[in-house]
N, C-alpha and C positions, 0 to 999 in steps of 0.2 A: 351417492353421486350418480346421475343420472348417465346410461350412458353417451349421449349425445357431449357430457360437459366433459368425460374420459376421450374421447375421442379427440376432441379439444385440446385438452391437454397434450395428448400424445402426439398431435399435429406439431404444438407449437414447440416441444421437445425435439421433434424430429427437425428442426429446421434452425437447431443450435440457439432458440431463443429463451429458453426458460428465465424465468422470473424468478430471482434469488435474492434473500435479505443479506446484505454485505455491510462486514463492520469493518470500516476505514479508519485505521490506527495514522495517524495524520495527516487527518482532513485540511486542518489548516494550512499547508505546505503551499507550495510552487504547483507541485501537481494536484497533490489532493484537492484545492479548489477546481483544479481544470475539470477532475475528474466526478465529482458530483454531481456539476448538470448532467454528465456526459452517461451516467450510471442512473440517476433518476428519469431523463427522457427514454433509454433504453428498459423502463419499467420496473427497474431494480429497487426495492427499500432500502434506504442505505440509514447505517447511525455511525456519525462523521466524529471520530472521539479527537479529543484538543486536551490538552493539559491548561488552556490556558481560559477561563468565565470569560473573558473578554472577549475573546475572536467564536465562543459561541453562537452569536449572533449573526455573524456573515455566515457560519456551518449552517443557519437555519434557512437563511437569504436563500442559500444555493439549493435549498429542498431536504437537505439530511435532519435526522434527527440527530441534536449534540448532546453529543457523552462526554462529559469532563471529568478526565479521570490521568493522572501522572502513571505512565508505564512503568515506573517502579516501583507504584502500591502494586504491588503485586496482587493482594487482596481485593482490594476496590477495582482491580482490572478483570479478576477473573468474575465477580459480581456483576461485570456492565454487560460483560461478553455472553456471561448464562444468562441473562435477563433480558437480553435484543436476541440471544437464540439463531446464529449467523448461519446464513449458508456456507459462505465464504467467507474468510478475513483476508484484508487487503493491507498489508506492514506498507506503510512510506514513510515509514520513520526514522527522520535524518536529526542533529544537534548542530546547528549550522550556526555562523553568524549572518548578519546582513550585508555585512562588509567582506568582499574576498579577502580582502589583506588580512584579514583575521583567521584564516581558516586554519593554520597552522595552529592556532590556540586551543583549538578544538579538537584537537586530535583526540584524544583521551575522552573528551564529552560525546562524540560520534559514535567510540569503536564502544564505550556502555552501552548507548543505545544497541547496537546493534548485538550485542551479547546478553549483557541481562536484559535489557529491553526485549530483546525477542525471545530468546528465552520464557520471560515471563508470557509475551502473546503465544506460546506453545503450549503453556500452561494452564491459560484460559482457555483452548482450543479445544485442547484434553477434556476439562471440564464440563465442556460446551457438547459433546459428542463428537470432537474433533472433525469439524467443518475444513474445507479445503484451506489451505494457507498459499497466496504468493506475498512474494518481500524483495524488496528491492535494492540492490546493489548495483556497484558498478562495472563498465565494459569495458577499462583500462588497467592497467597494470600498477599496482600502488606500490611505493618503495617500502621497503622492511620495517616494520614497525607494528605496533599497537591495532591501527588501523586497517590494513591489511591484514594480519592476525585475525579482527573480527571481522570482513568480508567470509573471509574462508571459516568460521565460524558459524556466522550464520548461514552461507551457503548449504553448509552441509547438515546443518540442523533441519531446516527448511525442504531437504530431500530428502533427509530420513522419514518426513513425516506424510513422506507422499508429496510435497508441494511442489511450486514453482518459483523458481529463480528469474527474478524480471530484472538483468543486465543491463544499465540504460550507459547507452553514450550522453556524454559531458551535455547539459541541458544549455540549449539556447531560446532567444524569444524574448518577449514582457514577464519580467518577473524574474528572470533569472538573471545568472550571474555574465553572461552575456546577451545582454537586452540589443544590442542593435549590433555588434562582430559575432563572424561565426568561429567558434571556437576550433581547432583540430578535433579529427579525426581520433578513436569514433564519439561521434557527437548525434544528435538529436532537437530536433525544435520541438519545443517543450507539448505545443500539441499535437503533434503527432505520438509523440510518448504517451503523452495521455488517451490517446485513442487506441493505441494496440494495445495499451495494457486491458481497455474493458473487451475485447476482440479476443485477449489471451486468457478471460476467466476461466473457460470450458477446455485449457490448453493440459494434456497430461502432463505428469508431474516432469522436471527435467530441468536445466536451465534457457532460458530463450536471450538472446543477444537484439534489443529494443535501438536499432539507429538508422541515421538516415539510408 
C-alpha cells in the first residue's frame, strides 16, 4: 500500500466513514428494505439474508447481495456468514404477521426468533471472527411472558458480546403497522429508524433508545 492510499484511508476513518461489509439478517423486513439503499449509497457491501427465494429479488433491486438462508439452519447460517466475511452483522429479525390482529399468535414465533434465532447469529459471528453485532428490540415495556423473556434475552446476549442494543419505538409510516396514525409514545417513523440505526454502526457497545 502506497503511502498516499494509507493516508487515505486513515482520513476517511478519521471522519467516522469507513467502509464496512454488513450482513443484514432481515433484509426483507419494514426496515431492512429502508435500510439497504440507505447502507449501500453510504459505500457499505451489504449481503441482505431472507429465508424466503422469493423476496430475493427485491434484496437485489435494492443493491445487497441475497443470502437465503433460514436462521434456524443453524449450519447453513454460520456458512453464509464466514463466506460474506462481515464487518458488522445487522439482526432485524422479527416473526410478524401482516395483519395486527394477528400479532398475538405470534408471540412464541417472535420470542424463537429472538433467542434461538439470535443466538444462532452469535454463533455465526464467533465463527466469522466475531464482527460487531447490533439487534433489534423494542423501547416499550412488554407484559410478562415468552416475549419479553426473549427481548431481555437477547438484549443481554447481544452486550455480552460487545454489541448494540438498537431499541426502536413502535414503527410508524408506509409499510408499517401504522401507515397513515401515529401510534403512542415511544414511537418512531420508520425512516427515521432506519437512518440512526446506519448513524449508530460506529456506536460502542450499550443499549441506544431509536425515537422520535
Amino acid at each position: 500500500m502506497s503511502p498516499g492510499t494509507a493516508r487515505a484511508i486513515e482520513t476517511t476513518r478519521s471522519k467516522g466513514n469507513t467502509m464496512s461489509r454488513i450482513f443484514l439478517a432481515g433484509a426483507s423486513g419494514v426496515i431492512g428494505q429502508r435500510l439497504i439503499p440507505l447502507l449501500v449509497n453510504a459505500g457499505h457491501t451489504v449481503a441482505g439474508m431472507t429465508r424466503s427465494a422469493a423476496k430475493a429479488e427485491r434484496i437485489a433491486e435494492l443493491g445487497a447481495e441475497p443470502v437465503v438462508v433460514d436462521v434456524f439452519d443453524r449450519d447453513a447460517l454460520i456458512s453464509a456468514v464466514v463466506a460474506f466475511a462481515p464487518d458488522i452483522i445487522l439482526n432485524e429479525l422479527t416473526d410478524l404477521p401482516d395483519d395486527v390482529n394477528r400479532i398475538a399468535e405470534f408471540g412464541d414465533l417472535n420470542a424463537r426468533i429472538r433467542t434461538e434465532g439470535n443466538a444462532n447469529i452469535i454463533d455465526a459471528s464467533r465463527a466469522a471472527g466475531s464482527p460487531k453485532v447490533l439487534a433489534q428490540t423494542v423501547a416499550w415495556e412488554l407484559p410478562d411472558g415468552p416475549d419479553a423473556l426473549a427481548v431481555k434475552q437477547l438484549e443481554t446476549s447481544v452486550l455480552a458480546e460487545g454489541g448494540v442494543v438498537l431499541s426502536y419505538g413502535q414503527f410508524y409510516g408506509p409499510g408499517t403497522y401504522n401507515p397513515d396514525a401515529v401510534p403512542a409514545e415511544p414511537r418512531v417513523h420508520i425512516d427515521r429508524a432506519a437512518q440512526r440505526t446506519v448513524e449508530l454502526l460506529e456506536s460502542p457497545s450499550g443499549t441506544v433508545t431509536i425515537t422520535d
